[in-house]
C-alpha positions in Angstrom: 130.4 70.7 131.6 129.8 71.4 128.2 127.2 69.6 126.3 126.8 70.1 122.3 123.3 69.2 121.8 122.2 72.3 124.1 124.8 74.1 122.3 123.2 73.7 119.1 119.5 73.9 120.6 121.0 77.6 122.1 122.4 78.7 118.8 119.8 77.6 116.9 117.1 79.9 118.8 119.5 82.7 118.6 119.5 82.5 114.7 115.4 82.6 114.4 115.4 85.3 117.2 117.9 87.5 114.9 115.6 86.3 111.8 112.4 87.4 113.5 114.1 90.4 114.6 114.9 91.5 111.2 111.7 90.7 109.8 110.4 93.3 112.5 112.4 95.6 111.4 111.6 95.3 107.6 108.1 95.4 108.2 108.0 98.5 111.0 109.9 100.2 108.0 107.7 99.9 104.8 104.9 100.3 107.7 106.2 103.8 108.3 107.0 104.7 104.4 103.0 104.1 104.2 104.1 101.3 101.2 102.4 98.1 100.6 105.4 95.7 101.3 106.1 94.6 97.7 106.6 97.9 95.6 104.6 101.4 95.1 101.9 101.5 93.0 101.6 106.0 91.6 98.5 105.5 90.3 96.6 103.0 93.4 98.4 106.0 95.7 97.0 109.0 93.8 93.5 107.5 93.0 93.2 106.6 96.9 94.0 110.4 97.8 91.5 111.7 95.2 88.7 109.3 96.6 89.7 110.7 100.6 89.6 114.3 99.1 86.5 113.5 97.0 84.5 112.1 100.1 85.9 114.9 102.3 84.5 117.7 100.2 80.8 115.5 100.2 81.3 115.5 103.9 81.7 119.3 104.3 78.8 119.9 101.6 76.4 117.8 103.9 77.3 119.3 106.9 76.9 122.6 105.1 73.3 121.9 103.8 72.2 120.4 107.2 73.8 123.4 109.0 71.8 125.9 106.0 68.3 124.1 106.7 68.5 124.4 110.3 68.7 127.9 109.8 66.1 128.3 107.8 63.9 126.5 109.8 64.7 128.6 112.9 63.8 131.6 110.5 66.8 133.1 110.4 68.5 133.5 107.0 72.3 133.9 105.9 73.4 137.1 104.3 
């Protein structure tokens, strides 16, 4: 028995399935190019880097001092 109202109610899920599918797919792929979903901004990428690097290098100089005044207050001194 074939009845036309199911049909349509069938086909119709099968279209927003495909549509959410795609949309998946679109986003999983700018997610993996590491690009904000509209375009690529050089200058928001490169100024984000500089601040990683920037904080990175205050990280290490930190850890360096607190790693030089333990020393020191252990009495032992670097060459």
């Amino acid at each position: 028995m074939f009845n036309p109202i199911v049909a349509e109610l069938v086909a119709r899920e099968q279209t927003n399935d495909r549509l959410r599918e795609a949309e998946e797919i679109r986003l999983a792929k700018l997610a993996s190019m590491g690009q904000p979903a509209d375009r690529f901004n050089l200058r928001v990428y490169l100024s984000n880097r500089l601040m990683t690097v920037r904080h990175t290098f205050k990280a290490l100089v930190r850890a360096d001092e607190t790693n030089s005044g333990s020393e020191m207050s252990a009495g032992r001194h670097r060459p």
